[in-house]
C-alpha positions in Angstrom: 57.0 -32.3 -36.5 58.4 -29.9 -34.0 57.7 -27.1 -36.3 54.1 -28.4 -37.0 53.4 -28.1 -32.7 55.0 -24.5 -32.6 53.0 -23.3 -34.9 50.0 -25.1 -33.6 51.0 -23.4 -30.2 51.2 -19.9 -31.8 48.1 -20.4 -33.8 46.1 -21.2 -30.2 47.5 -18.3 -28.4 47.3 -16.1 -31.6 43.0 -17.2 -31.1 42.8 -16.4 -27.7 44.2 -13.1 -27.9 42.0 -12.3 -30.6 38.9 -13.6 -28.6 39.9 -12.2 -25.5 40.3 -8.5 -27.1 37.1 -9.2 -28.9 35.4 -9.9 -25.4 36.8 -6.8 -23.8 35.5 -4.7 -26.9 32.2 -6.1 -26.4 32.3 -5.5 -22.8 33.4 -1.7 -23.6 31.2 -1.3 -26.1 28.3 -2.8 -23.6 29.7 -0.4 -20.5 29.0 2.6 -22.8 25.7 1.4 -24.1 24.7 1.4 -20.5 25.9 4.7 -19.7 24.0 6.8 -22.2 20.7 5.1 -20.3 18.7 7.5 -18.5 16.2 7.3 -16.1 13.5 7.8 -18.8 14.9 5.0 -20.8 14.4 2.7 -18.0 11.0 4.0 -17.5 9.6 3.4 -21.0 11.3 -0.3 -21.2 9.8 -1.2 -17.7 6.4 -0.5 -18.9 6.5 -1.8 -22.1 7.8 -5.1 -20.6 4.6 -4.2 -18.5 2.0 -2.7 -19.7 -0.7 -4.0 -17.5 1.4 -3.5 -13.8 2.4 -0.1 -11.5 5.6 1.5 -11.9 6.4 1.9 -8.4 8.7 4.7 -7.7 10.0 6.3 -5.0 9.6 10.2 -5.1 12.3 12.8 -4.1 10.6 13.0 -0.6 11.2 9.5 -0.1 7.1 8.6 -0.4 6.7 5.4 -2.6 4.2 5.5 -5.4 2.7 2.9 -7.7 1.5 4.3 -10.8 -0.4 2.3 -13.9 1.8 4.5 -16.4 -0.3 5.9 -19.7 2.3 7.7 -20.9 6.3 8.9 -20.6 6.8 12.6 -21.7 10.4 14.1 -22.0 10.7 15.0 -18.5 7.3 13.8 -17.0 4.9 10.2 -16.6 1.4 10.5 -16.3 -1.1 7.6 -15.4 -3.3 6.8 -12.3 -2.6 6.1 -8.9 -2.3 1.8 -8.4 -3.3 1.4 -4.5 -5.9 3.5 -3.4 -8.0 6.0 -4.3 -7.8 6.1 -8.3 -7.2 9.2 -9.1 -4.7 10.7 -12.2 -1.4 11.9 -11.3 1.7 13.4 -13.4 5.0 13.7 -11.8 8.3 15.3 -12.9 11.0 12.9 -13.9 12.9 15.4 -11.6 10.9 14.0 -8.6 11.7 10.7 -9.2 14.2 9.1 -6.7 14.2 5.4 -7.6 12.3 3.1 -9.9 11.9 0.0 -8.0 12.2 -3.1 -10.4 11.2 -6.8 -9.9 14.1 -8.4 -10.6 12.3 -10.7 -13.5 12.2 -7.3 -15.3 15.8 -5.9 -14.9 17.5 -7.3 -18.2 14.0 -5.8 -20.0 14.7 -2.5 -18.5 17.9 -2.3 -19.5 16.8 -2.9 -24.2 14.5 0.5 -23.9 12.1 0.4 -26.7 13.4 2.2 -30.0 10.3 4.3 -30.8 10.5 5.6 -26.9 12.1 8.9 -28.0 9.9 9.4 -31.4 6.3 9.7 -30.1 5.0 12.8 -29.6 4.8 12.9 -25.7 8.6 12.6 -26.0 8.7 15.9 -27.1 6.2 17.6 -24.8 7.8 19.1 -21.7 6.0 19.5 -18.3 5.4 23.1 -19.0 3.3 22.1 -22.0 1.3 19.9 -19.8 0.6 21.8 -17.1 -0.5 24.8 -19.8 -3.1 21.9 -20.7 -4.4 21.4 -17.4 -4.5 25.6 -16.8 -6.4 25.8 -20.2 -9.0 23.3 -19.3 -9.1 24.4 -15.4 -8.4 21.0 -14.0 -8.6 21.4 -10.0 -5.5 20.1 -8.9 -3.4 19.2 -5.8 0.3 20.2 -6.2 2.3 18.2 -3.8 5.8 19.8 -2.8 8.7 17.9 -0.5 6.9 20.1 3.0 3.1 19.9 1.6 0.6 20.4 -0.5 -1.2 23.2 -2.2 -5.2 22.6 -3.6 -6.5 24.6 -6.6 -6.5 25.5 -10.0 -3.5 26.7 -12.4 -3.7 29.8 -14.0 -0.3 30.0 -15.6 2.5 28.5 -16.5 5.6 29.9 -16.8 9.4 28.3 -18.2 10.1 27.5 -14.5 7.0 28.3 -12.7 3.2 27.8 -12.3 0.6 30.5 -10.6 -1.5 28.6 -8.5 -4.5 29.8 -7.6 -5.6 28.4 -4.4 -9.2 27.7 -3.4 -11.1 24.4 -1.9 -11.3 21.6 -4.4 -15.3 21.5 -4.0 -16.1 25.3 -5.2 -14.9 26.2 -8.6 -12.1 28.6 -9.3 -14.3 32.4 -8.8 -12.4 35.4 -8.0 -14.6 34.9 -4.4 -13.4 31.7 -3.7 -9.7 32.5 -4.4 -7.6 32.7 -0.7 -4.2 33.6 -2.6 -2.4 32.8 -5.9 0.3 31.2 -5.0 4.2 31.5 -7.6 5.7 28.1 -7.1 8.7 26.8 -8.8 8.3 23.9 -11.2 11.4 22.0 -9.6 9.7 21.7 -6.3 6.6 19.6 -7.7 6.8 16.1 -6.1 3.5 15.0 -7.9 0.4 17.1 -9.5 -2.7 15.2 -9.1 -5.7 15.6 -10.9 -9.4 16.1 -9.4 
C-alpha cells in the first residue's frame, strides 16, 4: 500500500511538471506571437473588428485624428476624415504615434486578419500612391510636423515629392505656380485630398 501512495505521489508531481512546462511553452510561444505584431497588424484587425467606426490615431505631431479607414497599404491608410469636414486623407504609417483602442476591441486587435498581408494595397508603398495622385493632379494639402503646404504633386521620387505650390481654388498653370517646393516623404504627417 505504501508503494501504491509513492507512486501516486510521483505520478501527481510527474503531471504538474508536465502541465506547468506546457503552460510556460504556451506563454513563450504567445510572447513571441505578440512580438512579430506591428503597428499595421493592429491596424487591419482594428478595422475589421470595425468596419463601420473611426480609427482614431494620434499623429507624430501629437494631433488626434479619427479616420473611417478604406484601406491599409504597406506603409500607408487611406479613408476620410470622421469629425468634421469630410474630406479624404492618406497618412504614412510612419506618422502614426498611437492607435487609440476601446478597450472592447483590444483582444480583436491583437488575432490580425490572415489575408491582411495578401491584398494588393499590401504591396503598394506610399510612393506608388502619391504617383497616383500626381498622375491624376489631385490638389492636395501636405501637412508636415511645423505646417502645411497647398497644391498639386508633380513628382514623386523614392524619398521625396515635388510639390508644386499654388491656391487650392485655381488649377495647377505654370501662372499660378508660387514655388515648387522638394519635401521629404518622412516629414508628411497627413496628405489630404481636395
Amino acid at each position: 500500500m505504501r508503494w501504491d501512495s509513492l507512486f501516486d505521489d510521483l505520478e501527481g508531481q510527474l503531471e504538474q511538471e508536465l502541465s506547468a512546462e506546457g503552460d510556460e511553452l504556451r506563454a513563450e510561444e504567445e510572447r513571441l506571437r505578440l512580438g512579430r505584431l506591428s503597428l499595421r497588424d493592429r491596424l487591419c484587425a482594428a478595422v475589421a473588428a470595425a468596419p463601420a467606426e473611426p480609427v482614431r490615431l494620434r499623429l507624430a505631431t501629437g494631433e488626434p485624428l479619427a479616420v473611417l479607414v478604406r484601406t491599409i497599404g504597406r506603409d500607408w491608410l487611406s479613408g476620410e476624415v470622421a469629425e468634421g469636414r469630410a474630406e479624404g486623407v492618406l497618412v504614412p504609417l510612419a506618422a502614426v504615434a498611437a492607435v487609440i483602442v476601446p478597450p472592447r476591441l483590444l483582444p480583436a486587435t491583437l488575432e490580425p486578419p490572415a489575408d491582411a498581408d495578401r491584398a494588393l494595397p499590401a504591396r503598394l508603398g506610399l510612393p506608388f500612391v502619391l504617383r497616383d495622385l500626381a498622375r491624376r493632379r489631385v490638389p492636395v494639402t501636405l501637412q508636415l510636423a511645423n505646417g502645411a503646404l497647398e497644391g498639386t504633386i508633380d513628382r514623386v521620387g523614392r524619398d521625396f515629392v515635388d510639390l508644386a505650390v499654388h491656391e487650392l481654388d485655381q488649377p495647377r498653370r505654370s501662372a499660378a505656380v508660387r514655388a515648387v517646393d522638394v519635401v521629404a516623404l518622412s516629414a508628411l504627417v497627413v496628405v489630404r485630398l481636395h
